[in-house]
C-alpha positions as CSV (number, residue, x, y, z in Angstrom):
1,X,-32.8,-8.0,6.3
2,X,-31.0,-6.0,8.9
3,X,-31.9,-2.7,7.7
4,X,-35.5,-4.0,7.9
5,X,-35.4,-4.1,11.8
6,X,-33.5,-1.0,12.4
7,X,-29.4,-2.4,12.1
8,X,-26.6,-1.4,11.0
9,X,-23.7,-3.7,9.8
10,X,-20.5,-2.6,10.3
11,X,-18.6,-5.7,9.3
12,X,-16.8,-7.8,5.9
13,X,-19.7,-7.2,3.6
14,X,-21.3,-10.6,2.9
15,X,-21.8,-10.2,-0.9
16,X,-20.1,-9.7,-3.5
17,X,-19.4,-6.1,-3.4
18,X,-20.6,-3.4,-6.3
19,X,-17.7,-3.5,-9.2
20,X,-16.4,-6.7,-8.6
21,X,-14.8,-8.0,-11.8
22,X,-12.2,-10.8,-12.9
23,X,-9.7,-8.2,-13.9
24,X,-9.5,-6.4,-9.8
25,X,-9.1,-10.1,-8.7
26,X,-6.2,-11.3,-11.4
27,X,-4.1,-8.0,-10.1
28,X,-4.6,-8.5,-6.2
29,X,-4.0,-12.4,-6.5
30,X,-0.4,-10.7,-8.3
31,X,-0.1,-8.5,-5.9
32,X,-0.5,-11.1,-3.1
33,X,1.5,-13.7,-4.6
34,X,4.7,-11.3,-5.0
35,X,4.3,-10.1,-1.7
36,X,4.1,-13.8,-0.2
37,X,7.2,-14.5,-2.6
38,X,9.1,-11.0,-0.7
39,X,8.0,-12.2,3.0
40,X,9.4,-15.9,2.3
41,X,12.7,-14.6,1.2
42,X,13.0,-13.0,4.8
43,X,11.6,-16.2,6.4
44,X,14.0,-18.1,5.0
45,X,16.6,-15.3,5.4
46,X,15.6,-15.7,9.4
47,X,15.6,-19.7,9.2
48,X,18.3,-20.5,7.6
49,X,20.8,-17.2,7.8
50,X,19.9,-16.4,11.5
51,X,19.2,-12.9,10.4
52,X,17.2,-12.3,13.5
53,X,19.9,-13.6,15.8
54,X,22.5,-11.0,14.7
55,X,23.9,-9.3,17.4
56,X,27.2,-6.9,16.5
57,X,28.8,-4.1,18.8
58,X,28.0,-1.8,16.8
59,X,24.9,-0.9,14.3
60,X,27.4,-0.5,11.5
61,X,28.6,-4.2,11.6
62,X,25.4,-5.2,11.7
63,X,24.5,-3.7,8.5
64,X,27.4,-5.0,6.7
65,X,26.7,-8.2,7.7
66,X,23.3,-8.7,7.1
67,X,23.8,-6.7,3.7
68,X,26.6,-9.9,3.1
69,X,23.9,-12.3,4.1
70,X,21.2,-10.5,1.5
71,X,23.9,-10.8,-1.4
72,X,24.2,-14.5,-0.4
73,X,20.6,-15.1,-0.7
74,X,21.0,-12.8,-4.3
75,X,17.9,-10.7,-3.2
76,X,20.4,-7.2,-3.0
């Protein structure tokens, strides 16, 4: 319909796009879901550890203690 009347559409593409099977959509819903599982690990990390609160004198402490806290959680 745009290109009709002289437009271009530069946006999300409205349709379904070309090649679009059940098989691309099982592996990005994995892909998504272990990422979402990765990110909550640091949110809870920062909620509940105060990871983003951690403030050392030097950069060396700070990496032992948050490597400490990541051992706590059992994610390193």
């Amino acid at each position: 319909m745009l290109k009709k009347r002289g437009f271009e559409h530069y946006g999300v593409q409205l349709e379904r796009p070309k090649g679009y099977n059940m098989k691309k959509k099982d592996i990005a819903k994995k892909r998504q879901n272990k990422r979402r599982e990765i990110v909550g690990e640091f949110g809870l990390g920062k909620l509940k550890y105060g990871i983003n609160k951690i403030r050392m004198k030097y950069a060396e402490t700070s990496k032992a203690y948050m490597r400490l806290i990541a051992i706590s959680m059992n994610i390193y």
